[in-house]
N, C-alpha and C positions, 0 to 999 in steps of 0.2 A: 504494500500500500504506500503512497505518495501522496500528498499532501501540502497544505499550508494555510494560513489563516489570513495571509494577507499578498499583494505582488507589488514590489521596487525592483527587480530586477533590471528591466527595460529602462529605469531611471536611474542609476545608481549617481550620477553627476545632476547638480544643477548645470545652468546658463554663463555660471561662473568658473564652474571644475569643483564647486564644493563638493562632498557626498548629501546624499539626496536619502535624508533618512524618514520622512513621513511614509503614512500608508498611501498606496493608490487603493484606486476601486477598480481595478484591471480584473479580469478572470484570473482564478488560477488552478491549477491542475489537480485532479481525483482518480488518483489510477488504481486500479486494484488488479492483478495479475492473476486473473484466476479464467479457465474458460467453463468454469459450470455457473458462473452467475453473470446477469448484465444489470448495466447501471442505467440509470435514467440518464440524458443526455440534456437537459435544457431544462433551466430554472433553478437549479443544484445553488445553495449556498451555506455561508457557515457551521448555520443551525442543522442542518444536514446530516454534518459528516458525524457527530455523536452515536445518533440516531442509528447512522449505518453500521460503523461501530458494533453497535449492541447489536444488533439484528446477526453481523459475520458472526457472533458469537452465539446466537441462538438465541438470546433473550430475548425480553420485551422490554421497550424504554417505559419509564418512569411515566407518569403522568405530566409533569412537571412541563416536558419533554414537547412543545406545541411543532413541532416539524420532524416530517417523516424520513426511512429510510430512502433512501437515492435506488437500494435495491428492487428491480423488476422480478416480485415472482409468480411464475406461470401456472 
């Protein structure tokens, strides 16, 4: 699995050569390596990736929990 909670990569300089340490709101990547499961493709964000988390593991999220697993199952 691959991950992050936030993306500066594509920015790492300002305009000046400073480093460029805020968040952007850029997409960023959710990979999970496995061919017996698929992910959802569009719409995916933060709150998400917990969610999926618990579900690879077989549980049930928490109530707490308002956003579902990314996992498509059939």
């Amino acid at each position: 699995m691959v991950t992050a909670d936030h993306g500066n990569a594509e920015e790492i300089l300002d305009e000046q050569g400073h480093p460029f340490t805020a968040h952007t709101t850029n997409k960023v990547p959710f990979c999970i390596s496995r061919t017996d499961i698929a992910l959802e493709q569009n719409g995916g964000k933060l709150a998400n990736i917990a969610p999926t988390i618990i579900d690879l593991l077989g549980d049930k999220k928490p109530l707490e929990m308002t956003e579902g697993s990314l996992i498509i199952h059939k």
